[in-house]
N, C-alpha and C positions, 0 to 999 in steps of 0.2 A: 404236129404233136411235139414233135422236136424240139421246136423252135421258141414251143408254148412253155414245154418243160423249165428250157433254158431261164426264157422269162422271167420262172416262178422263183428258181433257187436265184436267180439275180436279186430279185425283187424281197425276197429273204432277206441275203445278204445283207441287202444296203436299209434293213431295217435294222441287223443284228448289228451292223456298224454303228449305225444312229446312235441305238440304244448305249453302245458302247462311249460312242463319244459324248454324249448326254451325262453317261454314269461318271466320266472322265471329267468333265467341266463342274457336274456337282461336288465331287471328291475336291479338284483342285480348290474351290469356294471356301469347302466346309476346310481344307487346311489352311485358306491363307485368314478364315476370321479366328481361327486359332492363335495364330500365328500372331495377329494381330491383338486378341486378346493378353496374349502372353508376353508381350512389350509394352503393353500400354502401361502408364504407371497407376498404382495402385492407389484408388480414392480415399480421399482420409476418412476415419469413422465418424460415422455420425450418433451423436449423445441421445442417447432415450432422453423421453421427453421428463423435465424435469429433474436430470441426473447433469444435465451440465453446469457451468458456472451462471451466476447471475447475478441481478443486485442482492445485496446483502448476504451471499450464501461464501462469501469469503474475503480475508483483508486484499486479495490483490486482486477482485473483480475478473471480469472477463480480459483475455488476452489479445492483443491487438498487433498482427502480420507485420512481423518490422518495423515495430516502436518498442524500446526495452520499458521492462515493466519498473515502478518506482520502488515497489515493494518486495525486497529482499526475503529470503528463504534460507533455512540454514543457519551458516553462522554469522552471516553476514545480519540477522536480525535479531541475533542474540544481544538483551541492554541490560547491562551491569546494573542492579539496584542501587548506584553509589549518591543516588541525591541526600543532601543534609537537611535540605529545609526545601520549602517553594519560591520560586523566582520572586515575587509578591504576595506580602498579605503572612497569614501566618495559616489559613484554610481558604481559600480565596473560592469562591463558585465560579463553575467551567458553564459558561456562556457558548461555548459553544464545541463542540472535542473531535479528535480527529478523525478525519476524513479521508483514507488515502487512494489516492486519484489511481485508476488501472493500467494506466499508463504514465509514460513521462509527458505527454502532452494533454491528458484527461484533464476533466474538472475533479476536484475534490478542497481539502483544507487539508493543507499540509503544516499543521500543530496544531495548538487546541489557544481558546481566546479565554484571558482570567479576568474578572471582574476588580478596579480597583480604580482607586481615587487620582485625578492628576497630580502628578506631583510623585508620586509615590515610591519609595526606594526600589532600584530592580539590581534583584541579587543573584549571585552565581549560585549554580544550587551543586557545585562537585568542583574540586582543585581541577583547575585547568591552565591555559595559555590564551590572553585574546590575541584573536586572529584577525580580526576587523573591528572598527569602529568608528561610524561615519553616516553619511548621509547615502542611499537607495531610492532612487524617486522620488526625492524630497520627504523621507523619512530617517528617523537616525534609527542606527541599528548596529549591534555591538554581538560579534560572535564568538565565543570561548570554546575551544577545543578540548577537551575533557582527558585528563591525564589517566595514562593505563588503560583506552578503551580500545586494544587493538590497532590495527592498521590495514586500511584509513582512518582514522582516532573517529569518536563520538564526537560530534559540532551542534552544542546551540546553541539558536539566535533568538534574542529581545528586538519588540519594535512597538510600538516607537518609544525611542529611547535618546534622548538626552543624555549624549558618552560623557564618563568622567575615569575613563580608561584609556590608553590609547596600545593600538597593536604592539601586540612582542610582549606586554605585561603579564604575570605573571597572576593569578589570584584563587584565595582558595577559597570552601563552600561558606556563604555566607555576606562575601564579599561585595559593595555595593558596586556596580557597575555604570549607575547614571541614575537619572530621574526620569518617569517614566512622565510621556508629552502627548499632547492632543493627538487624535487621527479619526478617518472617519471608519474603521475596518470593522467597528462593531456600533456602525451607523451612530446613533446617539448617544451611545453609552461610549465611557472611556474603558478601556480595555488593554492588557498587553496581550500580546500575540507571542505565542512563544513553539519555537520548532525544534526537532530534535533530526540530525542529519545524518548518515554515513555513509561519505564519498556524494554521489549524485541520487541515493533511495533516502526518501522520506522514510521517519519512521514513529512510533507516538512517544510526544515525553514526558508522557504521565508514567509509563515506565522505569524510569528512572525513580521515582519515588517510592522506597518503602513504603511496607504494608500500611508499618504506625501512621504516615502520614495521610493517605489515602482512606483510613476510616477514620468515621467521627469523633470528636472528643470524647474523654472518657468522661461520664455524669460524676458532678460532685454533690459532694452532701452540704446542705445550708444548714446555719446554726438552728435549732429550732425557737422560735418567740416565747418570750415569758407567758405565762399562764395557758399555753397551746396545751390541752389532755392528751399524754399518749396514750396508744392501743395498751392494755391490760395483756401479762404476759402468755404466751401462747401456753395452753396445758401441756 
């Protein structure tokens, strides 16, 4: 009976230990997935559906992991209304308008393409400084720095373009810069292409144009025809 006794509270024991060491291994688990938890870095949030970026729900598109974006924020997107007139034309139709790419290696149209005849004068549209003027891939192409637009200054470029300017010159809104020359960037149709820059971010250079330019002409009155009856006067 002794012996049996002994047995029992043994055999206790080495359950009460089990148990013990059991409770000990689970405690030690449940602290080091803490533990774990708590160092691991914290996942980035994910956008409700439809609350994130996408096409067309902003100028700078979606962002792209260590590619700087084209499109500037701030003041760096801030554009002086200082245009006089348009590059071409006196109202030219925009064939085609800008497009700014999400990144600096995205697709997009970085300026906008104006409708106009070969040959056709391409003028400064704001006092500036040319900074280039020359050939680009077999294209001419003449870039003016835009006087008082901050720093990195405002830069646009005409293409293609036939210089009658050369770098370092001086010229102000209005000023003819070359003759504008074949290319194929608006396939059949001739076309200037024209970009507005500051520093390495596109930016659009319809901006630059006041209001008055950018809405339609104002309707004029024609003489009226002999014998035409006018409307009888209002009561």
């Amino acid at each position: 009976m002794r012996e049996m006794r002994r047995d029992a509270r043994a055999h206790r024991n080495d359950r009460t230990h089990g148990r013990r060491r059991r409770s000990g291994w689970t405690l030690a688990v449940l602290a080091g997935a803490l533990l774990g938890a708590a160092a691991a870095p914290e996942p980035p949030p994910v956008p409700a559906p439809g609350s994130g970026p996408g096409p067309g729900s902003g100028p700078s598109g979606p962002a792209v992991p260590g590619v700087p974006s084209q499109v500037p924020s701030g003041p760096a997107a801030e554009v002086p209304r200082i245009a006089r007139n348009w590059p071409v034309g006196v109202r030219p139709s925009v064939l085609r308008g800008w497009e700014p790419p999400p990144s600096a290696y995205g697709r997009g149209h970085r300026g906008v393409d104006l409708a106009a005849g070969a040959g056709a004068e391409v003028r400064s549209v704001a006092a500036g400084r040319v900074s280039f003027a020359g050939r680009v891939a077999g294209r001419g192409v003449v870039s003016v720095e835009l006087t008082g637009t901050g720093d990195p200054p405002l830069r646009t470029t005409f293409q293609p373009v036939s210089p009658e300017v050369r770098r370092g010159d001086a010229v102000g809104a209005g000023a003819v810069l070359g003759g504008l020359g074949a290319g194929d960037h608006c396939g059949g149709a001739v076309c200037l292409h024209w970009g507005l820059r500051r520093g390495p971010a596109y930016l659009d250079p319809l901006t630059l144009l006041p209001f008055h330019l950018l809405t339609p002409l104002p309707p004029r009155l024609l003489p009226v025809p002999p014998g035409l009856p006018l409307p009888q006067r209002w009561p």
